[in-house]
Every structure is written in C-alpha cells, then in structure tokens.
LOLONU-122715 format. One record per residue (C-alpha): x, y, z. Coordinates in nm, 4 decimals. Layout:
<node <X; Y; Z>>
...
END
This chain:
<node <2.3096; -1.3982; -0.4237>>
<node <2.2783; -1.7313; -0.2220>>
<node <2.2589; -1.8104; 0.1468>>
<node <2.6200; -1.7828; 0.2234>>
<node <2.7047; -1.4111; 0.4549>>
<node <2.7701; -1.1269; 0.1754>>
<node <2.8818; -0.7514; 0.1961>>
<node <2.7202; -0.5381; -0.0144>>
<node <2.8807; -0.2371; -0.0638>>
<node <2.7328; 0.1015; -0.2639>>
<node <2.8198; 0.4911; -0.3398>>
<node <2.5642; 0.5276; -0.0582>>
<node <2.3269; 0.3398; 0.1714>>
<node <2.0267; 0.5039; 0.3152>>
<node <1.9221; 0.2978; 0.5934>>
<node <1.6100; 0.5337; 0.6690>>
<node <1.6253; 0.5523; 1.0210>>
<node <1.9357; 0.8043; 1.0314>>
<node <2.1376; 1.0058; 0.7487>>
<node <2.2805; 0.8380; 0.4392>>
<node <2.5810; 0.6412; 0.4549>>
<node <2.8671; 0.7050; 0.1920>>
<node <3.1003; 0.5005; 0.0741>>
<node <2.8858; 0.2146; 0.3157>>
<node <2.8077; -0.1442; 0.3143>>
<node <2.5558; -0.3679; 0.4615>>
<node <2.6478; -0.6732; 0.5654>>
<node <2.3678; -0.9776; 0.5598>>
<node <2.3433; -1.3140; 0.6718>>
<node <2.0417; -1.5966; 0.7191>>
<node <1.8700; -1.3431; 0.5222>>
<node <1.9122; -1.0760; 0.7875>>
<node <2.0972; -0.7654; 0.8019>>
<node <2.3624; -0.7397; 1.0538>>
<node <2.5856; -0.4964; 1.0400>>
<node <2.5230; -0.1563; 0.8391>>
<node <2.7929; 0.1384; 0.8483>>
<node <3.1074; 0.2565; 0.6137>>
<node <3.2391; -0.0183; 0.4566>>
<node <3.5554; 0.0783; 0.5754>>
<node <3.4561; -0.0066; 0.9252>>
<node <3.2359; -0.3147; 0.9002>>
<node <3.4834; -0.5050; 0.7005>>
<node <3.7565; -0.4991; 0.9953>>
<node <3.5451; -0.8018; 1.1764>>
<node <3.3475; -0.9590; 0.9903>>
<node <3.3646; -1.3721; 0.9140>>
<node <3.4005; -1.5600; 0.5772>>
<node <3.1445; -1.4186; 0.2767>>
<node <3.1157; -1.3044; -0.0714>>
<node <3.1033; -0.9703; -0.1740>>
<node <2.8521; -0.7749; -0.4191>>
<node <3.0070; -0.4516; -0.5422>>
<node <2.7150; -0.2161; -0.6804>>
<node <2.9281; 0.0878; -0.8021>>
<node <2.7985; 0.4088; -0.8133>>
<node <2.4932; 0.3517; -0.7093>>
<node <2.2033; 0.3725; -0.3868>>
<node <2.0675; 0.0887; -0.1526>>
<node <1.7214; 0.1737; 0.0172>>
<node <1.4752; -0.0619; 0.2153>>
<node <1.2876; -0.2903; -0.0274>>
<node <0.9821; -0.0022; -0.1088>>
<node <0.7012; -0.0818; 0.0657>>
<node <0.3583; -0.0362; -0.1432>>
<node <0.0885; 0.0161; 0.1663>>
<node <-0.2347; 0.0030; -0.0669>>
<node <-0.2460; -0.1869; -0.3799>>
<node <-0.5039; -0.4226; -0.5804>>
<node <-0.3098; -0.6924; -0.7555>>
<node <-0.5932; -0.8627; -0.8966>>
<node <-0.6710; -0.5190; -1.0649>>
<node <-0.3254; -0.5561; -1.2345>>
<node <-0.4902; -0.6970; -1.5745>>
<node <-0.6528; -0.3754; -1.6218>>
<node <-0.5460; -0.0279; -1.7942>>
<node <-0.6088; 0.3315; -1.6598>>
<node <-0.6683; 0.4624; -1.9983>>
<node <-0.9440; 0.2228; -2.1225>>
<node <-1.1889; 0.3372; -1.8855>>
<node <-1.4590; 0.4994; -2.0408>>
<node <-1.5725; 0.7469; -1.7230>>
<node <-1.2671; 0.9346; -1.7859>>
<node <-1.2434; 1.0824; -1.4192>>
<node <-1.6265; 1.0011; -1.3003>>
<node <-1.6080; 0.7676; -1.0435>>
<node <-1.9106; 0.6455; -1.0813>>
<node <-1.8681; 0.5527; -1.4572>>
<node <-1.5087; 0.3925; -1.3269>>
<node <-1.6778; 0.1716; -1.0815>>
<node <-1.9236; 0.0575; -1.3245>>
<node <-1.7153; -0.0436; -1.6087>>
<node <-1.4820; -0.2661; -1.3522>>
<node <-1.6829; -0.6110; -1.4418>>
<node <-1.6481; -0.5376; -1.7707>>
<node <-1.3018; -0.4318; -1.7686>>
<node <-1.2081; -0.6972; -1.5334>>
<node <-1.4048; -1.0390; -1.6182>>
<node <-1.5987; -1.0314; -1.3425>>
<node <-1.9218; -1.2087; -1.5126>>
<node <-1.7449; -1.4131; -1.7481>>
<node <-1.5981; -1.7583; -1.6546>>
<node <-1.2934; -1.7148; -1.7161>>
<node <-1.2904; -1.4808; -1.4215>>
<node <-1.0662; -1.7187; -1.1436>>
<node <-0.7996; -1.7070; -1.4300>>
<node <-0.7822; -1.3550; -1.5092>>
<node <-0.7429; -1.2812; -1.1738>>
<node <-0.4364; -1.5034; -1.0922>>
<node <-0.2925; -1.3934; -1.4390>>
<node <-0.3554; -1.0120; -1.2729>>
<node <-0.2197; -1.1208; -0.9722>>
<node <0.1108; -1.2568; -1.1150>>
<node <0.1807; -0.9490; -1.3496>>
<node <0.1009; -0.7225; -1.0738>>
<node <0.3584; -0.9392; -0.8402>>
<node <0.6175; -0.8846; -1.1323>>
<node <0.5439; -0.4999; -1.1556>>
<node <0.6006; -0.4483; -0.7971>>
<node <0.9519; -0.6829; -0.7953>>
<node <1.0661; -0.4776; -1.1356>>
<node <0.9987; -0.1422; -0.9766>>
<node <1.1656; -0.2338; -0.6534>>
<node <0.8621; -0.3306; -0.4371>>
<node <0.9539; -0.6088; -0.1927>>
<node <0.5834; -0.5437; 0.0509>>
<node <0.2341; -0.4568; -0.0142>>
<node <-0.0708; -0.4078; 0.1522>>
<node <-0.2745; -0.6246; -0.0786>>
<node <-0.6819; -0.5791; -0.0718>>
<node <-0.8476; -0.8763; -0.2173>>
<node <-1.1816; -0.9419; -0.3212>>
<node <-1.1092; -1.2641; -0.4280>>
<node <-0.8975; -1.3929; -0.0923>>
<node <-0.9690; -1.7706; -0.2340>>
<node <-0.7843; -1.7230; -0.5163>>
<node <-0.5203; -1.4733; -0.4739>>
<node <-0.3787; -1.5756; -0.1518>>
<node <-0.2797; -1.9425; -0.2282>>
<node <-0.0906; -1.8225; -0.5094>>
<node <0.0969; -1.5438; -0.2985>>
<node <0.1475; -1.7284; 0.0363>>
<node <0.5178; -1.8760; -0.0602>>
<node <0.6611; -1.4744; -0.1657>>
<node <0.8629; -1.3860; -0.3031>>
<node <0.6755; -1.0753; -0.2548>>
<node <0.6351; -1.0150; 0.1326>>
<node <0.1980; -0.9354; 0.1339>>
<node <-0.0582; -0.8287; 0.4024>>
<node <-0.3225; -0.9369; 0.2200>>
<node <-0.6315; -0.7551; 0.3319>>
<node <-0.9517; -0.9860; 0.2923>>
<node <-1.2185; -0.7251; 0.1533>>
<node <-1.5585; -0.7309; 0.2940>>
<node <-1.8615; -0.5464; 0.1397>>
<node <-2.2444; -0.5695; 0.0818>>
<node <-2.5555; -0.3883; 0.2266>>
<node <-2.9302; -0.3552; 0.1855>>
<node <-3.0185; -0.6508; -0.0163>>
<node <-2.7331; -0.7678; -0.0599>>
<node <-2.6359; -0.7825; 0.3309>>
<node <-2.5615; -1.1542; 0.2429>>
<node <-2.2382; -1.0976; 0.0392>>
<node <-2.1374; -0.9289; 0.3138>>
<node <-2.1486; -1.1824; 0.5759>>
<node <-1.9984; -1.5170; 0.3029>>
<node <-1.7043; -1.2230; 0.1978>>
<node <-1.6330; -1.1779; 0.5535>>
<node <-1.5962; -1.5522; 0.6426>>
<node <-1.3506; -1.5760; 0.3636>>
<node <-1.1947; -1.2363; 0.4168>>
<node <-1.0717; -1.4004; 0.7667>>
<node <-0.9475; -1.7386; 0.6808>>
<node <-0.6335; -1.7540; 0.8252>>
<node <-0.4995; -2.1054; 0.6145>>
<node <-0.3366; -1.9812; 0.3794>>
<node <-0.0965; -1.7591; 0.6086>>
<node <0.2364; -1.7745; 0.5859>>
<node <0.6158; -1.5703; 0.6733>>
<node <0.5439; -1.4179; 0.3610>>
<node <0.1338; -1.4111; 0.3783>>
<node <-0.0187; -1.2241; 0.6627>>
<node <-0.3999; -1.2435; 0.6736>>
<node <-0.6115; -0.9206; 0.7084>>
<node <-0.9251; -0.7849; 0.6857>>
<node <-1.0967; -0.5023; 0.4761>>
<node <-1.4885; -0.3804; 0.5371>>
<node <-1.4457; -0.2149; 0.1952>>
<node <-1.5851; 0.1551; 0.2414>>
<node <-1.8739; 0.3376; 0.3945>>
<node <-2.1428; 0.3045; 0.0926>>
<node <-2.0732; -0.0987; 0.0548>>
<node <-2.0272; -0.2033; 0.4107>>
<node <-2.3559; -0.0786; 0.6718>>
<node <-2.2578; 0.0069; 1.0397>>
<node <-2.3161; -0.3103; 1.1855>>
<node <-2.0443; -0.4742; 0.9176>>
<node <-1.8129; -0.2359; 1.0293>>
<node <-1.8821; -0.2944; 1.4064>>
<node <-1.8492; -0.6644; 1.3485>>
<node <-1.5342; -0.6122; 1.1496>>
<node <-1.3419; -0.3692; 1.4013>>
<node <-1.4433; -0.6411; 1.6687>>
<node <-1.2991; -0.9461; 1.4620>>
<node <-0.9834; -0.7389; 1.4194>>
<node <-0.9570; -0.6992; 1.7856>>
<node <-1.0383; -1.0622; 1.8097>>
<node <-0.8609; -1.2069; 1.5953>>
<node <-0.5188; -0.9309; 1.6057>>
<node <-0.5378; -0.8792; 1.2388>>
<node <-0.4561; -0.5474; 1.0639>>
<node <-0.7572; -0.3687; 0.9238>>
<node <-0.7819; -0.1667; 0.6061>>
<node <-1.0585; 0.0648; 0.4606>>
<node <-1.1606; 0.2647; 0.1788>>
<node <-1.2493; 0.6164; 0.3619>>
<node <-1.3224; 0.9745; 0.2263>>
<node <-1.2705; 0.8624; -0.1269>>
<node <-1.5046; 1.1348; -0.3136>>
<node <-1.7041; 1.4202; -0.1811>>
<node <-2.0627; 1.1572; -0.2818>>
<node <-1.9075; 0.9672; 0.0170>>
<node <-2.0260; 1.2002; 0.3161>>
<node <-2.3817; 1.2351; 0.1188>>
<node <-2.4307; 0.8612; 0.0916>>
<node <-2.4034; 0.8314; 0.5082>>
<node <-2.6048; 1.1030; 0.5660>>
<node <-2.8419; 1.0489; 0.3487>>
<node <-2.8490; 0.7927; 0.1463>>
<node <-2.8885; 0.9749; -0.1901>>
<node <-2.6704; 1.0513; -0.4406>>
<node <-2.3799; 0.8362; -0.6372>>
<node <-2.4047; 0.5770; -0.4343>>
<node <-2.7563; 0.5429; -0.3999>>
<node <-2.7872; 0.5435; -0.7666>>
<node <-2.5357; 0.2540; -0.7883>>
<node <-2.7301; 0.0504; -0.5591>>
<node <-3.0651; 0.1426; -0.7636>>
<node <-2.9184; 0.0224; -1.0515>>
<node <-2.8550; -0.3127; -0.9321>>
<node <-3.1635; -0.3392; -0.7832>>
<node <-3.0763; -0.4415; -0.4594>>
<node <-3.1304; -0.1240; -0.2326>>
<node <-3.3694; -0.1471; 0.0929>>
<node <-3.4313; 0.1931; 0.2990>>
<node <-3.3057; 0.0056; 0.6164>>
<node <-2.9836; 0.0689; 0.5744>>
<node <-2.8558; 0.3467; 0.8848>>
<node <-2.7541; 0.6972; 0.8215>>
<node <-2.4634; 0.8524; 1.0320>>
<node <-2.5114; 1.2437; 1.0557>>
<node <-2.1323; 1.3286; 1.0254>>
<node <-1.8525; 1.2824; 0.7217>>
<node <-1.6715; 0.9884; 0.6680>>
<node <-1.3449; 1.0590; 0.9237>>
<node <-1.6130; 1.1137; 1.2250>>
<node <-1.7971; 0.7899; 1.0853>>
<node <-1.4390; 0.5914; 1.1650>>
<node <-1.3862; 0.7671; 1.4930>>
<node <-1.7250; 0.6655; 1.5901>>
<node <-1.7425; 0.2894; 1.4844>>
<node <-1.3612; 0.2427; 1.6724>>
<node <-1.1288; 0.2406; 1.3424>>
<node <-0.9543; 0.5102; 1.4436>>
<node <-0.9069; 0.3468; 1.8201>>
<node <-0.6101; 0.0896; 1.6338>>
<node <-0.3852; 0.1180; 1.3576>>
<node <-0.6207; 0.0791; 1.0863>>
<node <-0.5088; 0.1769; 0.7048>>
<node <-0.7094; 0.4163; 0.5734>>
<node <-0.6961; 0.4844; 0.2227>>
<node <-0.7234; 0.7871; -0.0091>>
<node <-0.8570; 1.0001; 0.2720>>
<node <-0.8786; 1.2450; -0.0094>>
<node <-1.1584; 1.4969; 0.1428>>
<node <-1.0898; 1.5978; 0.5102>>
<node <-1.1402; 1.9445; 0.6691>>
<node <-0.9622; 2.0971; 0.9417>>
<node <-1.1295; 1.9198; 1.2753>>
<node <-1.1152; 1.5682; 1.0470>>
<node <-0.7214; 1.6041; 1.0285>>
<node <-0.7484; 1.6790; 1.4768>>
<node <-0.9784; 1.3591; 1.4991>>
<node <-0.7119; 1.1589; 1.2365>>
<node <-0.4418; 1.2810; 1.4654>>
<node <-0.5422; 1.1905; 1.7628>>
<node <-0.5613; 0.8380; 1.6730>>
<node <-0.4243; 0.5433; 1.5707>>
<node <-0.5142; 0.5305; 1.1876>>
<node <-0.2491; 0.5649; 0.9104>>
<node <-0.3109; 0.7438; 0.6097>>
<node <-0.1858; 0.5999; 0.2526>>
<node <-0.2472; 0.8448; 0.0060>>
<node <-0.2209; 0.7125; -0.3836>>
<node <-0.1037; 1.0292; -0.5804>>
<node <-0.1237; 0.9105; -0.9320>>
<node <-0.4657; 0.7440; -0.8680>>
<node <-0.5761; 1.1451; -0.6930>>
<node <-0.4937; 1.2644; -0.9910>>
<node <-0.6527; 1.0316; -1.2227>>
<node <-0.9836; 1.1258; -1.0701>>
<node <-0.8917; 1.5229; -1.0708>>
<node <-0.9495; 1.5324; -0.6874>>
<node <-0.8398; 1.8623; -0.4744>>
<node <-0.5256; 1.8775; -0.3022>>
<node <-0.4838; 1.6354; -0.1041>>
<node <-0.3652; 1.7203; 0.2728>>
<node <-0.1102; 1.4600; 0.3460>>
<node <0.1499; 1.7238; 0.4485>>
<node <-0.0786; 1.8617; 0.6867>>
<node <-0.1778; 1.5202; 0.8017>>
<node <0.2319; 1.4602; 0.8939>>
<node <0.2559; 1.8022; 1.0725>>
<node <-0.0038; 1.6903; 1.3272>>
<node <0.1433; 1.3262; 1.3679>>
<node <-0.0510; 1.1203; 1.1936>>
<node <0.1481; 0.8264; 0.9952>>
<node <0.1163; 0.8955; 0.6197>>
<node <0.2142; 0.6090; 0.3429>>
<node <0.1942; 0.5962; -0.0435>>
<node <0.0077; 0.3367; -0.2424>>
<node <0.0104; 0.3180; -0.5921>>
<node <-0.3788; 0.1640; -0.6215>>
<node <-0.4395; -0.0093; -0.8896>>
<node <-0.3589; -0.0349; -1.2913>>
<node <-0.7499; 0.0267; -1.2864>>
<node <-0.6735; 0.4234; -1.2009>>
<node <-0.2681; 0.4477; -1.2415>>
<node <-0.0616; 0.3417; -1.5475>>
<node <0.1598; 0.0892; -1.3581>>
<node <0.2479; 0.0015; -1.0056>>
<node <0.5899; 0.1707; -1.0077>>
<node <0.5403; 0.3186; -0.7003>>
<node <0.8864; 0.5566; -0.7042>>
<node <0.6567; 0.7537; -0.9675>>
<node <0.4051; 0.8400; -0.7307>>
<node <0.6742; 0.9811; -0.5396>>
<node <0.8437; 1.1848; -0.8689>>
<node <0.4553; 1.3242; -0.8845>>
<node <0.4786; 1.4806; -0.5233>>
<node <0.8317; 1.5903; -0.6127>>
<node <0.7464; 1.7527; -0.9579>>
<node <0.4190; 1.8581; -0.7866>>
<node <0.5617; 2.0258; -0.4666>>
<node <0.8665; 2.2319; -0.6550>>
<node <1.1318; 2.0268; -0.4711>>
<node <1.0154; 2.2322; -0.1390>>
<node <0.9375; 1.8673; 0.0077>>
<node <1.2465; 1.7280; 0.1348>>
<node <1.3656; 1.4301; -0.0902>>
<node <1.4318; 1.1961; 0.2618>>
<node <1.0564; 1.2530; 0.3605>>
<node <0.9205; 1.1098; 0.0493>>
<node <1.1134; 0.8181; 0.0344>>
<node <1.0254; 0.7919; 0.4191>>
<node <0.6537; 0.7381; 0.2973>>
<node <0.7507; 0.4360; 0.1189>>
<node <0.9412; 0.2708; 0.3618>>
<node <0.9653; 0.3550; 0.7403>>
<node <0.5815; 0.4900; 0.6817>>
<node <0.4602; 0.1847; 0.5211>>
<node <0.5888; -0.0735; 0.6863>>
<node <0.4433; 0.0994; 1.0280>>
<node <0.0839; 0.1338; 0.8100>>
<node <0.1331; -0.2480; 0.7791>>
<node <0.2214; -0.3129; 1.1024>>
<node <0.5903; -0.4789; 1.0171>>
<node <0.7887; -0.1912; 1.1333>>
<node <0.9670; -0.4623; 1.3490>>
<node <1.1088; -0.6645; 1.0161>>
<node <1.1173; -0.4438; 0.7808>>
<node <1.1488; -0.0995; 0.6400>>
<node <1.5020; 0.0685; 0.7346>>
<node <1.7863; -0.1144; 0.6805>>
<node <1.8351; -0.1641; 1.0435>>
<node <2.0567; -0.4791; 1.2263>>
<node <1.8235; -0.7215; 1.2987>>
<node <1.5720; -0.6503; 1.0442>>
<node <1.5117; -0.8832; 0.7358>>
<node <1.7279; -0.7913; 0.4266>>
<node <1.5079; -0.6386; 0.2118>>
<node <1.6517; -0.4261; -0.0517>>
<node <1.6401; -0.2166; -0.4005>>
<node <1.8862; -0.0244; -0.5747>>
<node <1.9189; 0.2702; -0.8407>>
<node <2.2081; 0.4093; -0.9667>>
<node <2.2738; 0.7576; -0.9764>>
<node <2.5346; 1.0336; -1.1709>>
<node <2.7216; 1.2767; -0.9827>>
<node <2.8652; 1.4293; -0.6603>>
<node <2.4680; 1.5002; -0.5317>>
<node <2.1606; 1.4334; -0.3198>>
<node <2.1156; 1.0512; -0.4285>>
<node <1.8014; 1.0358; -0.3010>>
<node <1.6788; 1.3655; -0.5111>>
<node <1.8655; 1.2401; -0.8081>>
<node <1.6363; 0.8884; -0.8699>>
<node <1.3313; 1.0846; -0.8136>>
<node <1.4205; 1.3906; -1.0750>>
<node <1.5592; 1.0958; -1.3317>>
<node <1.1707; 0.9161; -1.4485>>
<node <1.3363; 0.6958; -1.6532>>
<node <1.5158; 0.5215; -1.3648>>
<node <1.4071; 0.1251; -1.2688>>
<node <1.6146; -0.0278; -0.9602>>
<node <1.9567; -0.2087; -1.0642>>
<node <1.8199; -0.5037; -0.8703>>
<node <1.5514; -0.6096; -0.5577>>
<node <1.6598; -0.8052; -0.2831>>
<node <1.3819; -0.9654; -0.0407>>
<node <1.5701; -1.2283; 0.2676>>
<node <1.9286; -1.1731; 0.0834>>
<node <1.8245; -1.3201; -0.2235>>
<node <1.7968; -1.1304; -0.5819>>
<node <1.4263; -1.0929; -0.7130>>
<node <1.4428; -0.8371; -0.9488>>
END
C-alpha cells in the first residue's frame, strides 16, 4: 500500500461502532479513513485510487493492546522458577531480565524491538506501553510504526524514596514525544510508590494533561501491605534492605486507596484490578478509571475470577492487555480474547470481546478520537483474518487459535 487513495474491500468490515458490514469496503486516503459502507455504494463517487481486494476475509480496527511491557518481551513465562508465586516471579525478574548485568540497555531495546514485532504480527497497531526504562525505550519507539502511550513508570519508598523522585523526572520527559509517541506517567503500584508519590503523581498528570497508569489490586498481599505493612511486600523490601517504618498505612483496600488519593477522579488505567468486592466495583463505577484486565497473565498466577463482566454492567470502561512475555507466552493479544471465549462457553457475545480490544482500549488510552472503530475521520488503522463459511466472522477468528491476521495496516500503510 502507498500514499495514493485505495479501496479496500472484504467479506465483511466491522467498523466497531455499529453492526458488521458485508460485502463492504473502506475507503482511505492521507492515511485516513473516509468513507466506510457496502462497497457497492462507496464506489459510485469516489476519485482516482487503487484497489486492495482481501477475499473472504474480516477488517477490524488495528487491536489496541491497553497494558503491555515491551521491554519484558526478552523474557519467557515458563522459565520462571515461582511457578504462580508472585513473590518468587518478582524476584527472579533481574535475573531473568539483565537487570544487574551491563549488558542491560541492550537487552532491553532488543526486548523492545521483538515485542514491537509481536504486537505488528498479531495485529496490534497501539499499546499502552509501561516503561521502566523511559530513556531507552522511548527514543527507539517515537518514529512508530507502532502507535505507543508510553507510560513513564515511577516507583520507590522507604529507603529508597530517592528512586522514586530521579524515575519520576524521567518518567515525565516529554522530548521524545511524537504523532506516534505520547508521553505518560505510571506511579507503579501501592507497595512501591508511598502516598505522597502518588499525590505528586495524580497532580503532575493534572498538570501536565498526561494519561496516568497504575498497577492496582494485583494480589490479595496488596490490601495487607497498605494496611499494614506486613506481609509479601514487606518481606520484599526486607530483603533488600531498604525498608524504614515511616512509610504511611491507608486503612482500606487498594480500590478505596485510588478513590482517596484522586485516581479514580480522571481516566486513569488501572491494571489487573484482579481482587475487588462488591462496594469496590460501586466506587470503580462511579468514576473515571478504566479497567484493563490481562486474562492469560490472571491465569498464569491462578487468581479468582476475575469480575470484568460485572465491572461493564455497572459502566465502568473495561480493556484487555496482554502483560508481558514475563507472565503470558506471547503478546498475541486475540488469544487473551479466545481465553474469555473458551472460558465463558460462548455465553459472552463475540462483538463485546473484540469491543475490549478496540473501542475499549483506545478510550483506556485516551485516543478514542483517532483511533479504534473504523470510523470517517479516524486514522486508518487496520488488521485482517480470514475466515471459512456463511457465519459469525467475528466468532469464527476467535474459535480458530491457529489464526494470525492476513496483514496490519497503521496510517494506510502495510506493517504486518
């Protein structure tokens, strides 16, 4: 594909923001979409261009992963020898990663690249991108292709309050921001970043109108660790030697711990969010936060069920992330989907799930307005699969696993 106006015409189109489109073509230009509709109809008016044919087969939004760790992307789910103890997982990650080597820069742009090439091969065209290492990972991502919030992460306490404080200043450099590079920030959960971080992060947000992003209601040692300060967490923090007993408790679980420090007073990302009880789910609903629950990496870790159905029935804005290849074999995120579907016996409506991975995620991220439907107007992002048969396509690419897109779009032009 090149710049010049093209058609692109498909079995079916499902623009995302009404029903699917047989029979339909989408017509782009400048690396917009303009017209969308039956490509009997939007061919009667329509200027000079070249045409892509793509057969039996469906056109979606470019998928839209709303929590993801590229730099992560060197690792593998299997080697990690916790199994599903979280607190083995988080200590084997400088191991597994590099972190105290010196080679560490370069295995995380080599992590970063592969993971960029996982999400273009499995149809990604966005991500919400948390980086620990903004220095390095956001020069190399701030010309695309992949379109990236990348989400500046922010963490130390007791101690080590100083990290906190030189991650932050780096977290919310804005240089390296581009069209495809939007700058964001990250306080990284509730037992690595103290009240006061999170204070001065919600207010930098404000400040600054950047997205915000959070690890919340991960594990169960989560709500201990505020109001407490015992348990996992504590006993990570021991073991590095760097706990103080000034650090300030919060007498409530995690989700009232949000409401209370403001993240749930904008559109913050929340991730996981995989422990909430009945009057957390009122307090998510009533405000602003969105939700991105990361099936495969749930499962990895042999959580309960999560509650992101019951988080959608009472309005609150629910997204899929894949995480990272730390906790989920790849970041094909259409297989965190075929988990829900397998999981749910087909009672969850095929349109909804898809839903979570675009229209949802690109509202998580805060680019509703560009992309995430295939909407006139919006930039032409897309990703195809082909399907068999006279049926549901959007059932039939989630009950096929061995299905990878035909080919990724991102402005009009072919990535994948």
């Amino acid at each position: 594909m090149n710049d010049r106006p093209i058609l692109i015409s498909a079995a079916a189109v499902a623009p995302m923001d009404r029903p699917i489109i047989r029979d339909a073509g989408v017509f782009c230009a400048a690396g917009r979409i303009i017209a969308v509709g039956p490509i009997s109809e939007i061919r009667r008016s329509l200027p000079p261009h070249e045409e892509l044919h793509l057969g039996h087969a469906l056109l979606l939004p470019g998928l839209i992963n709303a929590h993801v760790h590229l730099e992560l992307s060197g690792c593998d789910s299997s080697d990690s020898p916790g199994g599903n103890s979280f607190g083995d997982w988080i200590r084997s990650l400088p191991q597994r990663t590099g972190r105290l080597t010196p080679e560490y820069p370069q295995r995380v742009a080599a992590a970063v690249e592969v993971g960029v090439q996982q999400c273009l091969r499995y149809g990604v065209t966005a991500v919400g991108d948390i980086s620990a290492q903004p220095d390095i990972t956001r020069p190399l991502l701030r010309h695309g292709p992949l379109r990236v919030v990348s989400f500046g992460e922010a963490l130390g306490l007791a101690k080590a309050r100083d990290r906190f404080d030189k991650s932050l200043t780096s977290a919310i450099d804005g240089e390296m921001a581009s069209d495809h590079l939007r700058i964001g920030l990250s306080p990284h959960a509730p037992y690595t970043v103290d009240l006061q971080g999170y204070d001065e992060c919600v207010r930098l947000a404000k400040q600054k109108q950047i997205p915000l992003a959070t690890h919340l209601a991960e594990t169960p040692d989560e709500e201990t660790f505020l109001r407490s300060q015992q348990g996992l967490f504590r006993d990570l923090w021991n073991s590095l030697g760097t706990w103080a007993d000034d650090v300030q408790t919060f007498d409530g679980p995690p989700i009232a711990f949000a409401r209370a420090i403001g993240l749930l007073d904008v559109p913050t990302i929340l991730a996981h969010v995989n422990y909430a009880a009945d009057d957390h789910l009122s307090m998510l609903a009533a405000g602003q936060a969105s939700v991105v629950y990361c099936p495969r990496t749930h499962a990895y870790f042999d959580h309960k069920p999560h509650r992101w159905r019951e988080m959608l029935a009472r309005g609150t804005n629910v997204a899929i992330g894949t995480d990272s290849c730390a906790s989920s074999p790849n970041l094909n995120l259409v297989d965190d989907l075929r988990l829900l579907w397998r999981r749910h016996g087909h009672a969850v409506d095929s349109e909804l799930l898809w839903s979570l991975v675009t229209i949802n995620a690109a509202r998580a991220l805060q680019w509703d307005g560009r992309i995430g439907s295939i909407t006139p107007g919006k930039l032409a992002d897309f990703t195809a699969f082909s399907f068999v048969g006279d049926v549901d396509p959007l059932a039939a690419v989630l009950e096929d696993d061995s299905t990878l897109p035909l080919a990724t779009w991102i402005a009009g032009r072919k990535v994948g």
